[in-house]
N, C-alpha and C positions, 0 to 999 in steps of 0.2 A: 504494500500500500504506500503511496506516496504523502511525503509529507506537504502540512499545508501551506501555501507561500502566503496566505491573511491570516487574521483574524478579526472578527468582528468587535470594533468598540464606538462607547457613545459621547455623545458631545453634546455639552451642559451649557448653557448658558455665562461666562465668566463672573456675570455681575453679579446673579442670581442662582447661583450652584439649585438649587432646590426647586424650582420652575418645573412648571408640568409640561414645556415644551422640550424638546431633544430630538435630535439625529441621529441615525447609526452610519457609521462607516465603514470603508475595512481601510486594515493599516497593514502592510504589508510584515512578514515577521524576521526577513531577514535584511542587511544593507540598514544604510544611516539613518533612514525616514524608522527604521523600528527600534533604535535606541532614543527617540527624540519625541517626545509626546505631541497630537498634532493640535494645532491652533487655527483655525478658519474662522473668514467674517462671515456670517451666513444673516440670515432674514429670520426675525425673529417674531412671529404674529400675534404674540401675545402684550408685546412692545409696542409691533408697526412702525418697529427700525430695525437695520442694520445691527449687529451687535458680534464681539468673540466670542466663540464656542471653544472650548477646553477638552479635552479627553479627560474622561474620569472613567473608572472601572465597572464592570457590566455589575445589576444584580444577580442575586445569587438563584438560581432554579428555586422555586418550592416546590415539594413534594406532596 
């Protein structure tokens, strides 16, 4: 089986870590961009501005 060249992560709001809007992405898992946490401006609709989105860590599965 081949290993995976992503993984899946989400992106928070900067200002507002805690905001009910978010992103997912994929960040690749090997090369520079995967030691480097990503930053993007993206459109934020709960603002209806422009704002940085941060990488933060996926939640955890419930069972």
């Amino acid at each position: 089986m081949a290993k995976k060249t992503s993984v899946k992560v989400r992106l928070v709001p900067e200002d507002k870590p805690d905001s009910k809007f978010f992103y997912y992405v994929k960040k690749p898992t090997a090369g520079e961009k995967a030691k480097e946490k990503l930053k993007f401006k993206k459109y934020n609709p709960a603002t209806k501005k422009h704002e940085w989105f941060v990488e933060k860590k996926l939640p955890p599965h419930s069972k």
